[in-house]
VEXMARPA-247812 format. One record per residue (C-alpha): x, y, z; chain. Coordinates in steps of 0.5 Angstrom, whole numbers, padded with zeros to 4 digits. Example, Ala and Ser with C-alpha at 12.3 -4.5 7.8 and 13.67 -1.06 7.14 Angstrom:
2
     u     v     w kette
  0025 -0009  0016     A
  0027 -0002  0014     A
***
This chain:
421
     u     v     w kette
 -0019  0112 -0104     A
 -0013  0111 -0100     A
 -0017  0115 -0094     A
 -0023  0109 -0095     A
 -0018  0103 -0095     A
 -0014  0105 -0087     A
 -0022  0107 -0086     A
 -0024  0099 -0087     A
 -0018  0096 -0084     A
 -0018  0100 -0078     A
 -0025  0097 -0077     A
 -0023  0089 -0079     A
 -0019  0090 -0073     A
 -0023  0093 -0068     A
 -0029  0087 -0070     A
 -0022  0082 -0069     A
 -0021  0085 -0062     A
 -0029  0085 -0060     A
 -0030  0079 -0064     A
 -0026  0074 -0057     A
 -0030  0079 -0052     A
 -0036  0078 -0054     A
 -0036  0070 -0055     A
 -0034  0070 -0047     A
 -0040  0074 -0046     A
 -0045  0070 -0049     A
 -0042  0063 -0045     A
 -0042  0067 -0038     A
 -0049  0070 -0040     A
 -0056  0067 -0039     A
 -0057  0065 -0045     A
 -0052  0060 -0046     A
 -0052  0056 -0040     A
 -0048  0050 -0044     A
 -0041  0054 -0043     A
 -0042  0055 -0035     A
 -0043  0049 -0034     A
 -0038  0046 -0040     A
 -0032  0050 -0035     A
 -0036  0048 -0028     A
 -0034  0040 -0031     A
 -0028  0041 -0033     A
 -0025  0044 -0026     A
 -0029  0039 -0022     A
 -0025  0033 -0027     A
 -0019  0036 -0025     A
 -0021  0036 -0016     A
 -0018  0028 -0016     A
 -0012  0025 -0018     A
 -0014  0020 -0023     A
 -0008  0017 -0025     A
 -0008  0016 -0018     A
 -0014  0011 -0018     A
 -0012  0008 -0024     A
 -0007  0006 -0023     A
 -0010  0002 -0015     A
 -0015  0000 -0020     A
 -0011 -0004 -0025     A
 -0005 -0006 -0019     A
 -0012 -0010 -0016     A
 -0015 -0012 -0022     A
 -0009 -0015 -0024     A
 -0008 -0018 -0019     A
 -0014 -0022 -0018     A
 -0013 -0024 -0025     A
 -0007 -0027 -0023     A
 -0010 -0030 -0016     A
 -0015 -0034 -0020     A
 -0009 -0036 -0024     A
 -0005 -0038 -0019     A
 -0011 -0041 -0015     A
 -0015 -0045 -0020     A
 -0011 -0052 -0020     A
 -0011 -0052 -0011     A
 -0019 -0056 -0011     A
 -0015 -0062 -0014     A
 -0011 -0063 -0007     A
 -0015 -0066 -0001     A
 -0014 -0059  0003     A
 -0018 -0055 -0003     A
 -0022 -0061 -0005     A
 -0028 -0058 -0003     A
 -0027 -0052 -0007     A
 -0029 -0050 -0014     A
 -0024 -0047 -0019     A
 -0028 -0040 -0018     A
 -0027 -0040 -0011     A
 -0021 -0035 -0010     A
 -0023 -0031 -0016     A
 -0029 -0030 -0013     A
 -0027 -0029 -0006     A
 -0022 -0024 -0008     A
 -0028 -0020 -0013     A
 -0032 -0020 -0007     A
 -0026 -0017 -0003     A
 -0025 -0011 -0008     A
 -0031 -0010 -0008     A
 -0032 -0009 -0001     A
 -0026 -0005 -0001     A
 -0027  0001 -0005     A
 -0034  0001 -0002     A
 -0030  0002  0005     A
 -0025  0007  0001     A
 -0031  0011 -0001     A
 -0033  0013  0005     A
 -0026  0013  0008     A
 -0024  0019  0002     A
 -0031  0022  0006     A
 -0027  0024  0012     A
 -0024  0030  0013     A
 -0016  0029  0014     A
 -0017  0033  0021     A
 -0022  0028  0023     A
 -0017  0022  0023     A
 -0012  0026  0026     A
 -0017  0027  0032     A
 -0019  0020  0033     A
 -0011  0017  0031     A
 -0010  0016  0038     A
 -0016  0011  0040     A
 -0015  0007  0033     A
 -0009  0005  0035     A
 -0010  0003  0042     A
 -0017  0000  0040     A
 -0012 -0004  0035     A
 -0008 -0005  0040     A
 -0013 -0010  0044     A
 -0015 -0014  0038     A
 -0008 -0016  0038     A
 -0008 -0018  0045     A
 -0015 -0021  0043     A
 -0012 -0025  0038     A
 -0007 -0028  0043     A
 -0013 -0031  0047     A
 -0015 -0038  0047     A
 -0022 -0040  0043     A
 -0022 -0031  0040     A
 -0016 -0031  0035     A
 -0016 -0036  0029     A
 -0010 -0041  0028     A
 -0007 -0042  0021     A
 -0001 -0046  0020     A
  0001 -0045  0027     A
  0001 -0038  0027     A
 -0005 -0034  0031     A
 -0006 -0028  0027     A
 -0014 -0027  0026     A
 -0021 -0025  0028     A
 -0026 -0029  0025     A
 -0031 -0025  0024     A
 -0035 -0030  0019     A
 -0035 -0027  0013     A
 -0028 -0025  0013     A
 -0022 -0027  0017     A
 -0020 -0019  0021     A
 -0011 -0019  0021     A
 -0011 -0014  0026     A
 -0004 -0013  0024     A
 -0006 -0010  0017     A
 -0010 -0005  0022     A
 -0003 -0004  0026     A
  0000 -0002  0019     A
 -0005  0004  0018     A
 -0006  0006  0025     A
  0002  0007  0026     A
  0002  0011  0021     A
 -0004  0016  0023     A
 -0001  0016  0030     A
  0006  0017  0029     A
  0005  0023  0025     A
  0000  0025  0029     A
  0006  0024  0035     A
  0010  0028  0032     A
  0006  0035  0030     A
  0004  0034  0038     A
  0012  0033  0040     A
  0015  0037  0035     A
  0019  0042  0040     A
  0022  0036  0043     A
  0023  0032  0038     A
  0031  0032  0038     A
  0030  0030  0045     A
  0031  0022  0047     A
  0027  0021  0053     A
  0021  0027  0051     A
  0021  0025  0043     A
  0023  0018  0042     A
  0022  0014  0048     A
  0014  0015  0048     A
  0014  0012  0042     A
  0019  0007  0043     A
  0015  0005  0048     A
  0008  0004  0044     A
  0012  0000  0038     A
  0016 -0004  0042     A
  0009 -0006  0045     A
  0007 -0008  0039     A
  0013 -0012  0037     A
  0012 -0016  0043     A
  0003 -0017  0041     A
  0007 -0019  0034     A
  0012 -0023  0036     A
  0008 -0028  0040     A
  0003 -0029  0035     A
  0009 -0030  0032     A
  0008 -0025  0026     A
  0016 -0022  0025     A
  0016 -0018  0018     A
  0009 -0015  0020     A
  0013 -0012  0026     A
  0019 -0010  0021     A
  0014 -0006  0017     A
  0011 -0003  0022     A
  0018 -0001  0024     A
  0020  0002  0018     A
  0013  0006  0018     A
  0014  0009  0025     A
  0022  0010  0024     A
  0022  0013  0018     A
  0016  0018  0020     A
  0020  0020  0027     A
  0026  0021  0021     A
  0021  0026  0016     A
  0018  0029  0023     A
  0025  0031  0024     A
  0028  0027  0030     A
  0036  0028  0032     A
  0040  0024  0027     A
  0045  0021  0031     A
  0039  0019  0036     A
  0036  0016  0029     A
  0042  0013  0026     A
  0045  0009  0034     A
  0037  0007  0035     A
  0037  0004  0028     A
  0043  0000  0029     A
  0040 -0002  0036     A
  0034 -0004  0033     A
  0038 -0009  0027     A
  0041 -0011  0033     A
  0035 -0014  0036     A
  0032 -0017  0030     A
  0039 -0020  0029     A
  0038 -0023  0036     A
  0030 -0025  0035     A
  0033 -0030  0030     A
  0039 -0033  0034     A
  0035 -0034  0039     A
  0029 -0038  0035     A
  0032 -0045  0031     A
  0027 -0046  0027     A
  0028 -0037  0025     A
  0036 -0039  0025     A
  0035 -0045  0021     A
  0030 -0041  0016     A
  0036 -0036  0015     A
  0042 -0041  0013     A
  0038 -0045  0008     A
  0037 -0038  0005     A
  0043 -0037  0005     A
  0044 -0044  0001     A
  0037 -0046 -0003     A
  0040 -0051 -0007     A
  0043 -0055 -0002     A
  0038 -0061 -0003     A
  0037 -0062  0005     A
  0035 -0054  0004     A
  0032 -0054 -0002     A
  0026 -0060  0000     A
  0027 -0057  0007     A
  0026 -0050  0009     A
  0028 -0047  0002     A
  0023 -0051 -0001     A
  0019 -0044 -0002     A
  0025 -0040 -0005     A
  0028 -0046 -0010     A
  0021 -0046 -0013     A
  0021 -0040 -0013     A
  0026 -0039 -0016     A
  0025 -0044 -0021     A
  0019 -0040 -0023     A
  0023 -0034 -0024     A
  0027 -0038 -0029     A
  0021 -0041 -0033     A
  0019 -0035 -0034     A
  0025 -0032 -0038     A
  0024 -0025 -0042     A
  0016 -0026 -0043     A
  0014 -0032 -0039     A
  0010 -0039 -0041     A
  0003 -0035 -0042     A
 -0002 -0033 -0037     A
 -0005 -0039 -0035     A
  0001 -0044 -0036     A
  0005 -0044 -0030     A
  0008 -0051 -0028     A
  0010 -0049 -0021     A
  0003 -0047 -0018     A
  0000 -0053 -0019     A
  0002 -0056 -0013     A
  0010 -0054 -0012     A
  0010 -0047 -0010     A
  0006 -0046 -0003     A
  0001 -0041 -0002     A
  0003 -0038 -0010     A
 -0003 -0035 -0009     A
 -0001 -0031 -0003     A
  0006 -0029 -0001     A
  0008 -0032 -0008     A
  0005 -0029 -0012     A
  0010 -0025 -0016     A
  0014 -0031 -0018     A
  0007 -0034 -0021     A
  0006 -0028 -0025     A
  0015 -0028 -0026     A
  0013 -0035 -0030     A
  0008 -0033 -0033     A
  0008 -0026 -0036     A
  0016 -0027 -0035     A
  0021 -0021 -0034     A
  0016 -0016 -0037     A
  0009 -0017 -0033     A
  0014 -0017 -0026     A
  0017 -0010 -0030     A
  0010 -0007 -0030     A
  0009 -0009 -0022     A
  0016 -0005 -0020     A
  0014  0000 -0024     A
  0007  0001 -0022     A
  0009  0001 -0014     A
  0015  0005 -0016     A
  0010  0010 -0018     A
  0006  0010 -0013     A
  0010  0011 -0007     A
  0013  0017 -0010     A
  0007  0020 -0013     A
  0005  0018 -0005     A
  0012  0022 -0003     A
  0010  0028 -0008     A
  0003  0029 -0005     A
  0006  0029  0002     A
  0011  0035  0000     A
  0006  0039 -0003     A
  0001  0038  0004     A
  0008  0041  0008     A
  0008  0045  0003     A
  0002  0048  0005     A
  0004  0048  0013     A
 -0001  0041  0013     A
  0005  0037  0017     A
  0000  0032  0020     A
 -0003  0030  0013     A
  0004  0031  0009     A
  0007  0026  0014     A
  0002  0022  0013     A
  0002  0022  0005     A
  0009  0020  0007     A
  0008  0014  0011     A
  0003  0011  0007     A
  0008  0011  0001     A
  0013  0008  0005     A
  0008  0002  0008     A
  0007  0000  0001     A
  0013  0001 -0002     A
  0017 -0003  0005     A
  0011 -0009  0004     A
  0012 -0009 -0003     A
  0020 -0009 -0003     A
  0020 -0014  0002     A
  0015 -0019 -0001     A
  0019 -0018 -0008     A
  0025 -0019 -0005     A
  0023 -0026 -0002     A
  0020 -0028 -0009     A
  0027 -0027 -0012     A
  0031 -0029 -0007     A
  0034 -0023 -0004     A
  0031 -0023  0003     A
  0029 -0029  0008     A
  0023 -0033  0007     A
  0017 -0028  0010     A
  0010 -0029  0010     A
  0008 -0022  0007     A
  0003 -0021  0002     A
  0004 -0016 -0004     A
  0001 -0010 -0003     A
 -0007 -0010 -0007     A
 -0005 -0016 -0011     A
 -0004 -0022 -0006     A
 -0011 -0026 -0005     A
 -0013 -0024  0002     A
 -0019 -0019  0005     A
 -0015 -0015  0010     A
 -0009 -0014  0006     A
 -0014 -0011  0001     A
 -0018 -0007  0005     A
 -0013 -0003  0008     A
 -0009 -0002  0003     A
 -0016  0001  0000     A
 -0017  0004  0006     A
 -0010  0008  0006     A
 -0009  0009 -0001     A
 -0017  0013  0000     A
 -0014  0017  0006     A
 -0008  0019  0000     A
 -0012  0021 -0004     A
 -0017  0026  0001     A
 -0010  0029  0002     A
 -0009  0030 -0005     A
 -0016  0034 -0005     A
 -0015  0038  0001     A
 -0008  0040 -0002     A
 -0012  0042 -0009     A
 -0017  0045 -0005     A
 -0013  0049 -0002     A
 -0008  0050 -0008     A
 -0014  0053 -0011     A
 -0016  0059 -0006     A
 -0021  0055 -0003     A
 -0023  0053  0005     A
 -0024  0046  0008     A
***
């Protein structure tokens, strides 16, 4: 009996340890097709990043939420009288939807493409800001001359420059990494080529977008290596020159005292009109807002609500939780931006890896400094919030580039995976 009982438990065990075995046989055989495919799935859900698209998608349709908010009462002003209350939301629709299409077929292109042909966007950018310039080709819109008409959509070239910048100075900085440390070989070329474009910029006249462009360009060089005192000298020498570019233009001076001083009544029904409306948006807001849809000051107070302010409707409106939510989901998604630059260099894939980098600082410098205008921190600026403001090359290049993050992502998971581009 006690020889039958060891007998029998042996052979519970022995049916326990080929019981696994055998089911792993029966998925991966012919007959059972199901378990393949079930694994194949569940790999291929895992090649993309989707909190990273969700979170795009949500910050774009969020926003178009709050552009139709924003925008619903402008028909009752002469300006907007011809029209109707779904105009803008309907626009912005169409803009998103065009946008992801582009996005789609951007993601499609292999990361070593855009490194070859980011020389020729640049300078093929670089003439349509000179055509904007030309008298009867760019498009005029509140004294400023920053458009291409191209019937269905207003082209920004600027918003262009953004994202070209961003491919072209990494791509100038794998090319020149031996003598990046030097001035004359490593930094002056693309000194040369940004300061260029500042002056494009300049006479259109478009400031901050020449700021963030800046900012892309220097921070990259930065990440791709260059010498830190040259870095920090060239900094300061910049900050110079943009301090200059205010004093010698009035109207530039005048902007910048009444934002040190919104209250005053000369500037608060002058030049800080913007930001004291503004401001008082942010404080009807309080702690959870009026409700959507309730804002006061976007009824004909606060200008282009739907454009440059439109985190102050939002402030008002959903208060200091929705304007939470809008930092948090762009601090996210520029460090997410910087942690799929580090893995691609840590893959010895410098140019995407920079690139990765250069998209997160576009967005998070253009989201800082629009913020910053909405509450007061920064001198008036006319810079949209990234994904969320009304406007069709703002969205579309924002879709564009966040599509090449995402491919950098894929190439990284690839790659990580064993496998070959």
């Amino acid at each position: 009996m006690k020889f039958g009982l060891s007998s029998l438990r042996e052979l519970l065990g022995s049916v326990k340890e080929a019981a696994p075995a055998a089911a792993g046989r029966l998925k991966g055989g012919a007959g059972s097709r199901s378990g393949s495919v079930g694994f194949e799935q569940r790999s291929r859900m895992m090649e993309y990043d989707q909190p990273l698209i969700w979170v795009v998608l949500l910050l774009m349709l969020f926003g178009m939420v709050m552009v139709y908010s924003a925008s619903v009462a402008l028909p009752d002003s002469p300006k907007y009288a011809a029209y109707s209350n779904y105009h803008f939301l309907m626009r912005q629709a169409i803009f998103i939807v065009i946008s992801l299409v582009a996005g789609a077929l951007a993601f499609r292109v292999r990361i070593e493409t855009w490194q070859k042909w980011a020389p020729y966007l640049f300078a093929g950018t670089l003439i349509l800001l000179v055509l904007v310039l030309v008298p009867g080709v760019g498009k005029g819109v509140n004294g400023a001359k920053r458009w291409l008409s191209l019937k269905i959509i207003n082209l920004q070239p600027s918003e262009l420059m953004k994202l070209f910048i961003v491919l072209y100075a990494a791509d100038y900085t794998v090319r020149k990494q031996a003598v990046m440390h030097k001035l004359v070989k490593g930094f002056v070329p693309m000194a040369a080529a940004v300061g260029f474009v500042g002056l494009l910029l300049l006479l259109e006249p478009d400031l901050g977008a020449f700021g963030v462009i800046v900012c892309i360009a220097m921070g990259i060089l930065f990440l791709g290596g260059i010498n830190g005192i040259w870095f920090g000298g060239i900094s300061a020498l910049l900050g110079g020159l943009f301090t200059l570019v205010i004093v010698m233009s009035p109207w530039r001076r005048e902007r910048i005292f009444a934002y040190l001083n919104p209250w005053e009544e000369e500037n608060a029904l002058g030049k800080a009109y913007q930001l004291s409306h503004s401001l008082i948006a942010f404080g009807r807001g309080e702690l959870f807002g009026v409700g959507l849809g309730s804002s006061v000051e976007k009824l004909h107070y606060l200008p282009e609500a739907h454009t440059d302010f439109l985190l102050a409707v939002i402030g008002e409106e959903l208060g200091f939780a929705g304007v939470l939510v809008v930092v948090l989901l762009f601090y996210w998604l520029v460090k997410h931006a910087f942690e799929i630059g580090r893995q691609a260099i840590a893959l010895d894939l410098t140019f995407a890896g920079l690139v990765a980098k250069g998209i997160g600082i576009w967005l998070g410098v253009q989201a800082f400094i629009n913020m910053g205008v909405n509450l007061g921190l920064l001198p008036t600026k006319g810079l949209t919030l990234p994904l969320m403001s009304y406007g069709g090359s703002g969205v579309l290049l924002n879709c564009v580039g966040l599509a090449i993050l995402l491919r950098i992502d894929y190439e990284n998971r690839v790659l990580m995976r064993g496998g070959r581009l």
